[in-house]
C-alpha positions in Angstrom: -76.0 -206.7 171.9 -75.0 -204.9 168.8 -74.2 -207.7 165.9 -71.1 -205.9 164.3 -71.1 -208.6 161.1 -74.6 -207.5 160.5 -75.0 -206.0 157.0 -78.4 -205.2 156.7 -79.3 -202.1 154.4 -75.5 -202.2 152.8 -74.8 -202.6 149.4 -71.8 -204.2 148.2 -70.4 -204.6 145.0 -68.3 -208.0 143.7 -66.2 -208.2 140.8 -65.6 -211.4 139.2 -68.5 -212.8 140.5 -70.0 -215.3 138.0 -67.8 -218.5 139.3 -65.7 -219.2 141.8 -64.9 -217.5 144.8 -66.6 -214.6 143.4 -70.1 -216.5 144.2 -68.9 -217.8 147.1 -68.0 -213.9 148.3 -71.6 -212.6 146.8 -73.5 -215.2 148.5 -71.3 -214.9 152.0 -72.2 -210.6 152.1 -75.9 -211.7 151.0 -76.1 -214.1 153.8 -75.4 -210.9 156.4 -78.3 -208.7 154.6 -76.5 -207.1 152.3 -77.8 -206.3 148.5 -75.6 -207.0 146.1 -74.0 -206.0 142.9 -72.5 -208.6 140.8 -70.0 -207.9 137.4 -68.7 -209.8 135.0 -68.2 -210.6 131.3 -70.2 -213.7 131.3 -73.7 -212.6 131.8 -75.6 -216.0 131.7 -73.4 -217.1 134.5 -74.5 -213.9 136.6 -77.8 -214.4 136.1 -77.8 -217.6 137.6 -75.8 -215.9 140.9 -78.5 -213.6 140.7 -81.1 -216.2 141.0 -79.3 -217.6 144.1 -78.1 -214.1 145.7 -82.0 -213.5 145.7 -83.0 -216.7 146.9 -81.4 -215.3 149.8 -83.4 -212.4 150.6 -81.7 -209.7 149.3 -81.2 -207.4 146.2 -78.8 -208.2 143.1 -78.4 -206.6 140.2 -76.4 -208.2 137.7 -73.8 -205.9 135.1 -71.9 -206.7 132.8 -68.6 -205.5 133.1 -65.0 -206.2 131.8 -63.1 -204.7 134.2 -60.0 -204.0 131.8 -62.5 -201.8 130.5 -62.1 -197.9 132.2 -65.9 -197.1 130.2 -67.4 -200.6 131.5 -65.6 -200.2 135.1 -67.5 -196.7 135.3 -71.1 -198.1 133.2 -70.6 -201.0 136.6 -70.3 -198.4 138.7 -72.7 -195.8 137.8 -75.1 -198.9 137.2 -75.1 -199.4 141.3 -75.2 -196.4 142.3 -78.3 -196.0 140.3 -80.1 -199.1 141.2 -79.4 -198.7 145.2 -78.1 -195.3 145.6 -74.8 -196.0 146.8 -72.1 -198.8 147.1 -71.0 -199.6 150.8 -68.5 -202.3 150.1 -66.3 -203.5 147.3 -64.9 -206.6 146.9 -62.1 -206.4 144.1 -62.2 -209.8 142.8 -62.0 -210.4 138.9 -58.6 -212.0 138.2 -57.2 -214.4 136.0 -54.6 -217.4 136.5 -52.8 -217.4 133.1 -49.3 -218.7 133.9 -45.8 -220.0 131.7 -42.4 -220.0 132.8 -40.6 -216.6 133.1 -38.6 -216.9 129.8 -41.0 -218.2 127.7 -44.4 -216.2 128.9 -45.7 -214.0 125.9 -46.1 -210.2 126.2 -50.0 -210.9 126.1 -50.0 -213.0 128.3 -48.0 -210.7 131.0 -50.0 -208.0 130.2 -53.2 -210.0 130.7 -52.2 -211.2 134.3 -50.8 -207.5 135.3 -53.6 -205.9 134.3 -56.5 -208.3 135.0 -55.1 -208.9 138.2 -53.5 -205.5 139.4 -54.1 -202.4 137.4 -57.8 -203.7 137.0 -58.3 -203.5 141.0 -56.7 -199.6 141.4 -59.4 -198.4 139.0 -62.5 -200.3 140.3 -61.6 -198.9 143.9 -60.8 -195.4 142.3 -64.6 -195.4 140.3 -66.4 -196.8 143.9 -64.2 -194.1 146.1 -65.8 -191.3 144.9 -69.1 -192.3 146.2 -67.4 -193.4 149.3 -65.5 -190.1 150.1 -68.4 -188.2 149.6 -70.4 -190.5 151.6 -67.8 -190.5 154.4 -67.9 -194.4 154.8 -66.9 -197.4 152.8 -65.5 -200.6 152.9 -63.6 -202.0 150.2 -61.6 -205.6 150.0 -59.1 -207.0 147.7 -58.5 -210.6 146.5 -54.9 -211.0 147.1 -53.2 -214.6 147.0 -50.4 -216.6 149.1 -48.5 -215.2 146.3 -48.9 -211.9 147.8 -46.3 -213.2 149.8 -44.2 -216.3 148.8 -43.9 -218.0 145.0 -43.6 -221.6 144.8 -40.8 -224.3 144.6 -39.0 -224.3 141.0 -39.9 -227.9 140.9 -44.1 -227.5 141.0 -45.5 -224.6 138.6 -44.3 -221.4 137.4 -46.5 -218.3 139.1 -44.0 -215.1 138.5 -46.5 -212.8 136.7 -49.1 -214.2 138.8 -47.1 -213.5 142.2 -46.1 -209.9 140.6 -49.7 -208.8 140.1 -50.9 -210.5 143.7 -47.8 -208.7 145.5 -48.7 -205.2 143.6 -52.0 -206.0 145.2 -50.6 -205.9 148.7 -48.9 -202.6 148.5 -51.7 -201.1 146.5 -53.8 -202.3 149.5 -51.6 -200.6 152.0 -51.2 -197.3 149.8 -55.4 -196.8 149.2 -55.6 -197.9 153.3 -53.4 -195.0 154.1 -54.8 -192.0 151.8 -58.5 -193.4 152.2 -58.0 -193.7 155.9 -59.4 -190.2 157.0 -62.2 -190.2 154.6 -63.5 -193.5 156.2 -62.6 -195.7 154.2 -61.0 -198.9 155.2 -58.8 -200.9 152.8 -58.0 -204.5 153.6 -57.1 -207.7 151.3 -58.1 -211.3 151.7 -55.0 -213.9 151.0 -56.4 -217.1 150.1 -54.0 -220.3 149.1 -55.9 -222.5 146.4 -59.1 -223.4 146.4 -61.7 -224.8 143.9 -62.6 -222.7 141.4 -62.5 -222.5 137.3 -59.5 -220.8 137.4 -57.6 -223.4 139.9 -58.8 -226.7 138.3 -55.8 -227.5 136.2 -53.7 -227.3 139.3 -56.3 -228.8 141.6 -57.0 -231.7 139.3 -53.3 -232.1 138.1 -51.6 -235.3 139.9 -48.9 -232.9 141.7 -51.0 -231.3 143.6 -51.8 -233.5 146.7 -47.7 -234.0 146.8 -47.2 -230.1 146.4 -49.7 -229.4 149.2 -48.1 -232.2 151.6 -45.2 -230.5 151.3 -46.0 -227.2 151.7 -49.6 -226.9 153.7 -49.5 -228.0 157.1 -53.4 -228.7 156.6 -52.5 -230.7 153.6 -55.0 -230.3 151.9 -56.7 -227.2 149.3 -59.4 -224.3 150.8 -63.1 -225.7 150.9 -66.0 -223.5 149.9 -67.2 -221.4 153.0 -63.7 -221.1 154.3 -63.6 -217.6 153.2 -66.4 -216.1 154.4 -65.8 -215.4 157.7 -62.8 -213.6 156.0 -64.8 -211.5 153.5 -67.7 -210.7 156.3 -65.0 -209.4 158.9 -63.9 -206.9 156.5 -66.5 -205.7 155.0 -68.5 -205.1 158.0 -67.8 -202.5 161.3 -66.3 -205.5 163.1 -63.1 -204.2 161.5 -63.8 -200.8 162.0 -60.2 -200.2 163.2 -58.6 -202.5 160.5 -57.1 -201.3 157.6 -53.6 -201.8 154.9 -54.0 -205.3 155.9 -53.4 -208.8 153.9 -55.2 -211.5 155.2 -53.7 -215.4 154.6 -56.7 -217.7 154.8 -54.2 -220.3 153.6 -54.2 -223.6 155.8 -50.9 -222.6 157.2 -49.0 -222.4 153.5 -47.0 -219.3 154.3 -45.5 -220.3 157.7 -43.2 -223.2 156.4 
């Protein structure tokens, strides 16, 4: 019987990837066979990804990349296709959790989330696609949020440029899913509600949060790590051949109450 999650001889690429769930996405992918291309600014965190990616039995190159950076996007890109000859899938992670109340946020500050968390996604899948179109196959995957969907009570924390960005992410999922679609390409995103990471401890750790997720996560609880990876491994392999333009809540149930 054919193994469809089996990712043996594919390459993917993850953004993003020297904390967080960007490890937790490398390592899933490497778990199925697949070599692995991890970016991000911090390059003594990637290396020791690296060194667990290949405890794995795989490939992993390691770039540095800032991915609000067009010449270090391509560099990233060019840098895979070098060392493997291709990139199969992409998992559009990088993003950043920067948040203040609407009135109040600076310019910076807005521009930072937008761009970190939208604009930076539409020209990572743009660099990869033209190594997918001409291949005739690829695979790519982006980190939405809950916020994709809903925002959050006026009396927990502020997440408007944050839910901006993660809704942009949705369309621009559904918008690549349909021009990509004939050129075999599929375009999916992942929706996950809040789980450990760097960039979630302040919440995680603040004292509202375990009475913010009573009240609005039937599971009551946040994401543990693993949780995603069945996720991440369904859409970057041909189980979800026939899947694309599709968000993804891995949330515990946030989004239905």
């Amino acid at each position: 019987m054919t193994n469809l999650f089996d990712l043996t001889g594919k390459v993917a690429l993850v953004t993003g990837a020297s904390s967080g769930l960007g490890v937790q996405f490398a390592k899933a992918l490497a778990g199925q066979g697949a070599n692995i291309v991890i970016a991000a600014r911090r390059v003594e965190k990637l290396e020791a990804t690296k060194k667990e990616i290949e405890a794995l039995g795989v490939k992993c190159l390691a770039v540095k990349c800032d991915v609000n950076n067009l010449e270090d996007v391509k560099a990233m890109v060019a840098a895979g296709e070098k060392e493997f000859g291709k990139i199969d899938i992409l998992v559009n992670n990088a993003g950043v959790g920067d948040t203040a109340p609407a009135e109040a946020m600076p310019d910076e500050m807005w521009n930072k989330v937008i761009n970190t968390n939208l604009n930076s996604l539409y020209f990572v899948a743009r660099e990869v696609a033209q190594g997918m179109i001409k291949r005739g196959y690829g695979k790519i995957v982006n980190i939405g949020s809950i916020h994709s969907e809903v925002v959050m009570s006026p009396n927990t924390w502020p997440v408007t440029a944050y839910a901006t960005a993660k809704g942009g992410v949705k369309m621009l999922t559904k918008g690549l899913a349909a021009e990509w679609a004939r050129k075999g390409i599929t375009v999916n995103a992942i929706g996950p509600a809040y789980f450990g990471s760097e960039m979630t401890s302040a919440i995680l750790d603040g004292d509202a949060f375990g009475a913010v997720a009573g009240a609005y996560c039937p599971m009551g609880r946040p994401g543990k790590e693993g949780e995603l990876d069945g996720a991440v491994i369904y859409f970057a392999s041909d189980a979800s051949s026939y899947t694309t333009g599709q968000l993804l809540l891995v949330d515990g149930g946030w989004t239905t109450i």
